[in-house]
N, C-alpha and C positions, 0 to 999 in steps of 0.2 A: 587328812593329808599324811603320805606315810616318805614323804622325802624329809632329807637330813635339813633340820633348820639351820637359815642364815644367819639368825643372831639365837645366841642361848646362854641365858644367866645362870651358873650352874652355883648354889648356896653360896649366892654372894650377897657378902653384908660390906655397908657403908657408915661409918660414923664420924661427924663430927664433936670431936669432944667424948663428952660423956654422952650425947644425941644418938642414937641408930637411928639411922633414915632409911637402909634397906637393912632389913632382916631376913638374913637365909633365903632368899629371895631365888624360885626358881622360876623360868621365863622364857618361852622359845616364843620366835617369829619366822616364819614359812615363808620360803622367794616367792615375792610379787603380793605378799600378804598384807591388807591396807589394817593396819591396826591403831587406833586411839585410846591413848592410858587417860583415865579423867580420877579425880575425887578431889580429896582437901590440902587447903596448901599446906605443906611441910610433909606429904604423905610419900614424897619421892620419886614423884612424877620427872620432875624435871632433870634430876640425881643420874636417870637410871640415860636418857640420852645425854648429857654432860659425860658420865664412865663411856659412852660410847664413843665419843669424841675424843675420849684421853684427854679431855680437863678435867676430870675428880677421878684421881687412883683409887682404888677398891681396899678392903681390910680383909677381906677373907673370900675364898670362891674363888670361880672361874668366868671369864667373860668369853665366849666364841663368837667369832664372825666369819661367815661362810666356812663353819668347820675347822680355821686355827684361833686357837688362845690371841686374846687381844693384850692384857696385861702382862701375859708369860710368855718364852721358849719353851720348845721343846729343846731338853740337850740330853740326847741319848734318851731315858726312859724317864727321864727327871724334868718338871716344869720349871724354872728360874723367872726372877723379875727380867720385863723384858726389857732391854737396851732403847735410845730414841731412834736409830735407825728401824728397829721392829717397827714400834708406834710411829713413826713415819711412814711404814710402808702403809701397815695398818688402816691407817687413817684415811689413805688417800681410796678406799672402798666407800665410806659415807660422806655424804653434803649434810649439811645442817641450815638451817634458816632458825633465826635468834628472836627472842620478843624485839628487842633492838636491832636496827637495820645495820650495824656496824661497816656501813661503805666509806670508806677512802674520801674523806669530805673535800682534798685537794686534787682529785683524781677525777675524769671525766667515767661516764655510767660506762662506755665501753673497754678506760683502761682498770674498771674496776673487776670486768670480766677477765679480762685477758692477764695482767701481772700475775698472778696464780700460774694457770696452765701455761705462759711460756717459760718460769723460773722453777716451777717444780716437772711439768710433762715435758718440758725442752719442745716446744712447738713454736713454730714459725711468727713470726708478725701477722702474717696472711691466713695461715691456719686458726689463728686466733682471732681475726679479728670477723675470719667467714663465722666461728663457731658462736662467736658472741652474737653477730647479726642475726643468725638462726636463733638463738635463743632468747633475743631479745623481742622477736616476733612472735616467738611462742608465748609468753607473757606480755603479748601486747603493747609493746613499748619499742618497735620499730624505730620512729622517726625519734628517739630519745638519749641515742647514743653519744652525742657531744656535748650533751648538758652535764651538769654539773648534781651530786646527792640535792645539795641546798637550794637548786632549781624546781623540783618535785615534790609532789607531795607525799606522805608518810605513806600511800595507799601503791604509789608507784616507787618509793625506794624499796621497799619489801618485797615488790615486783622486780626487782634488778638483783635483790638479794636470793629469790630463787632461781635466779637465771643463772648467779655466779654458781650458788650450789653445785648445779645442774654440768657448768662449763668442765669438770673434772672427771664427769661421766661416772658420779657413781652409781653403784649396785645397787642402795641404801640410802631413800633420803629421810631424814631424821628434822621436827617438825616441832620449836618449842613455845608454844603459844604464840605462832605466828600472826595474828590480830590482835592482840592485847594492848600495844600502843597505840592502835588506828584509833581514829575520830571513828562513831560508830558509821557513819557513810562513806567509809572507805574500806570500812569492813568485807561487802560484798566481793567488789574485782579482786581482791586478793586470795579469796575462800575460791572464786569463781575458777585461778588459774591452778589453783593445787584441785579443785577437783577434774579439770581439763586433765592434769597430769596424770591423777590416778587412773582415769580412761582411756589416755592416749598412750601411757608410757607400761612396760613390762619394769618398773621397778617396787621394790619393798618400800612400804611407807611406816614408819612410825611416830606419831604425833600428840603431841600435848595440848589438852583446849579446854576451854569454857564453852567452847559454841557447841552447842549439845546436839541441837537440830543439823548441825554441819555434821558434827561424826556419826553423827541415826545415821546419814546418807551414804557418806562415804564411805564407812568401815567394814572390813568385814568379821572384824572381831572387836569389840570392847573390853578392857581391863579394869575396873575399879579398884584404885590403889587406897591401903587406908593401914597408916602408922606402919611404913615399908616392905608390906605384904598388897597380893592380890587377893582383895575379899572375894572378889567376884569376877568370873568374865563368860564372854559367850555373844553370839548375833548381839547386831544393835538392837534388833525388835524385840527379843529377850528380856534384855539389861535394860532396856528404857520403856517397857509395857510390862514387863512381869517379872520385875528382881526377886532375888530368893532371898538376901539379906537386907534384915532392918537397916542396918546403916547403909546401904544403899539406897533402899526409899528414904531415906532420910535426906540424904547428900542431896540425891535428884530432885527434890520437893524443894528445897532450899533454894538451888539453883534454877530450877523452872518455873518456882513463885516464888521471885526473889520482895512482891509488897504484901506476902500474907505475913 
């Protein structure tokens, strides 16, 4: 692919503490590119979409999204920390979906869609409340829009929480262990609508998981993250039939015979 990437981590490192969690860390992802970061926990997986969101600032490097700095200005030939205005606009380019369904537990499924896009997009009652209907049919959850988070189960608030994602229309939706809290039979309808999406939708995907056999399918690149570098990436039939690195078959053996 020789077009300009929509996300690119240009030697960025993250530390907490005395921790580096990414290290010089360089990383592009291509428009409409369905990508899955996988390896061990604390390797930064989670880090690198949290910096995208503008919930964890960065210590050094550049973070690009669709081609402007996400952390910086530009001012005249000089990059500067950027103001919350930037990072507000910023922001509103990616959706995210949490391991936690974080929906509005007082708030019904459809005013959980809509308070977002009418207080930041300024759209209508109506605007909002057609756009939630649509997208709450896209996710399967049609007749489920006057119910309440704590009416649902964990398999369909998840399903409400890609829908809100979705309601701001971003370019970028960003994917953080979106199963991890499911009971494992609830697992499926939720994998089932994010790969509906990557099918149906022209957007960038990038996703953080344990379901291995889920991003073999989906992706069309793999990353294997290990002590805040990428050891390894390339096709999922690559990375999960013939890795180049020992710590990669290692990771993957672990994870795919988790009772050896």
């Amino acid at each position: 692919m020789s077009r300009e990437p929509i996300i690119r981590f240009d030697r960025v490192s993250k530390r907490f503490g005395d921790f580096t969690v990414l290290d010089n860390l360089d990383f592009e992802v291509q428009p409409n590119e369905k990508v899955t970061i996988i390896g061990p926990s604390g390797s930064g997986k989670s880090t690198v979409l949290r910096i995208l969101m503008t919930l964890e600032p960065i210590n050094d490097g550049v973070v690009y999204v669709g081609g402007d700095p996400l952390w910086h200005e530009q001012r005249g030939d000089q990059l500067t920390p950027a103001r919350e205005a930037h990072l507000r606009r910023m922001r509103e380019r990616l959706g995210m979906v949490f391991q936690q369904f974080n929906l509005f537990p007082h708030m019904t499924v459809r005013r959980n869609l809509t308070e977002a896009p009418r207080r930041v997009l300024g759209l209508s009652r109506a605007e909002a409340n057609e756009r939630a209907a649509e997208l709450l049919e896209l996710v399967n959850l049609g007749n489920q829009a006057d119910k309440y988070p704590g009416q649902l189960s964990g398999g369909q608030q998840q399903r409400v929480g890609i829908a809100r994602a979705l309601m701001m229309r971003p370019s970028i939706m960003l994917f953080d262990e979106p199963t991890s809290a499911l009971d494992p039979e609830l697992v499926g309808e939720v994998l089932k609508v994010i790969r509906q999406l990557a099918d149906t939708h022209d957007l960038t995907m990038l996703m953080v998981t344990h379901e291995m056999h889920f991003a073999r399918q989906i992706s069309d690149r793999v990353c294997f993250f290990d002590q805040g570098r990428i050891l390894e990436q390339g096709p999922p039939e690559e990375i999960f039939s013939a890795p180049r690195e020992a710590r990669t078959r290692e990771f993957l053996h672990a994870v795919l015979n988790p009772d050896e």
